[in-house]
C-alpha positions, 0 to 999 in steps of 0.5 A: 543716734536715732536707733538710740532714741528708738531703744531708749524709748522701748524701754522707756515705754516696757518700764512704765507698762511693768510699773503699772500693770495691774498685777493678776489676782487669778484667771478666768475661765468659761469652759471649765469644769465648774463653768459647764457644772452650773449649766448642767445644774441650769437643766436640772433644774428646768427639767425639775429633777434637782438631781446634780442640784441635790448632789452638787450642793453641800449639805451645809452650805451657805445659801443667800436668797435675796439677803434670806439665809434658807437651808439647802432642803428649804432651796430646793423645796422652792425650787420644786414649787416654781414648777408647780406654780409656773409651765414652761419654764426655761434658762435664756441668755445665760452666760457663765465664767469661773474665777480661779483666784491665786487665793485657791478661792473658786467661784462661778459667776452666772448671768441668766433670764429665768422664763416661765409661764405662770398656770394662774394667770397664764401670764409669761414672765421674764426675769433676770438674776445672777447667782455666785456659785463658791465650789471646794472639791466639787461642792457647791460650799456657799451660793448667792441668788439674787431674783426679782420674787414679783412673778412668784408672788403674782402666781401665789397670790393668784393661787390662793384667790382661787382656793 
């Protein structure tokens, strides 16, 4: 009777887990391919090459700015001028994982602190963002950025009292 009781609430206990596990929508991964893709384009962009970022991001792709909707050569313009505007400037306490939905949905997600120095003010700023990275065949098709622009518009700002 006991070793019933046991197998009945095995079952018992098996069944309701089956009822209400969640059922999956993908998997997650942190060392993949797209995962390291973001990182390496992390570098590219502290180095201020814009190399991987030029090949890696369609030509056409969907690009959101803090609700802004710049072309890919607007992007990478910025991109640039945060090098003339800021020294030293760095990718801290990044972490990166990819989504791969049953859908066939592909997404990078990254949490990072930008750091830089600003050549005006000389004053170091830290600030953090995330951007959502969609990828179809290696490209990057679709990218939300969501930035605090505070230290970019205090060194434009200082930039232009001086000229």
């Amino acid at each position: 009777k006991k070793m019933k009781n046991f197998f009945l609430t095995i079952i018992l206990s098996i069944s309701t887990l089956v009822v209400f596990a969640q059922k999956s929508s993908g998997t997650i991964m942190r060392d993949d391919e797209n995962s390291k893709n973001v990182t390496a384009l992390n570098k590219d962009y502290s180095e201020n090459k814009f190399i991987l970022w030029e090949s890696m991001l369609a030509d056409d792709a969907i690009i959101s700015f803090n609700n802004s909707k710049p072309t890919k050569a607007f992007l990478l313009e910025r991109f640039k001028d945060d090098h003339a505007m800021f020294n030293d400037i760095q990718i801290e306490n990044s972490y990166v994982h990819t989504n791969y939905f049953k859908s066939k949905d592909v997404w990078s997600n990254h949490w990072f602190t930008w750091m830089g120095t600003g050549n005006k003010t000389g004053v170091r700023y830290a600030n953090n963002c995330h951007f959502d990275f969609k990828w179809e065949n290696g490209k990057i098709v679709e990218l939300s950025m969501y930035v605090d622009t505070k230290s970019y518009e205090i060194e434009l700002a200082a930039r232009e009292e001086m000229e």
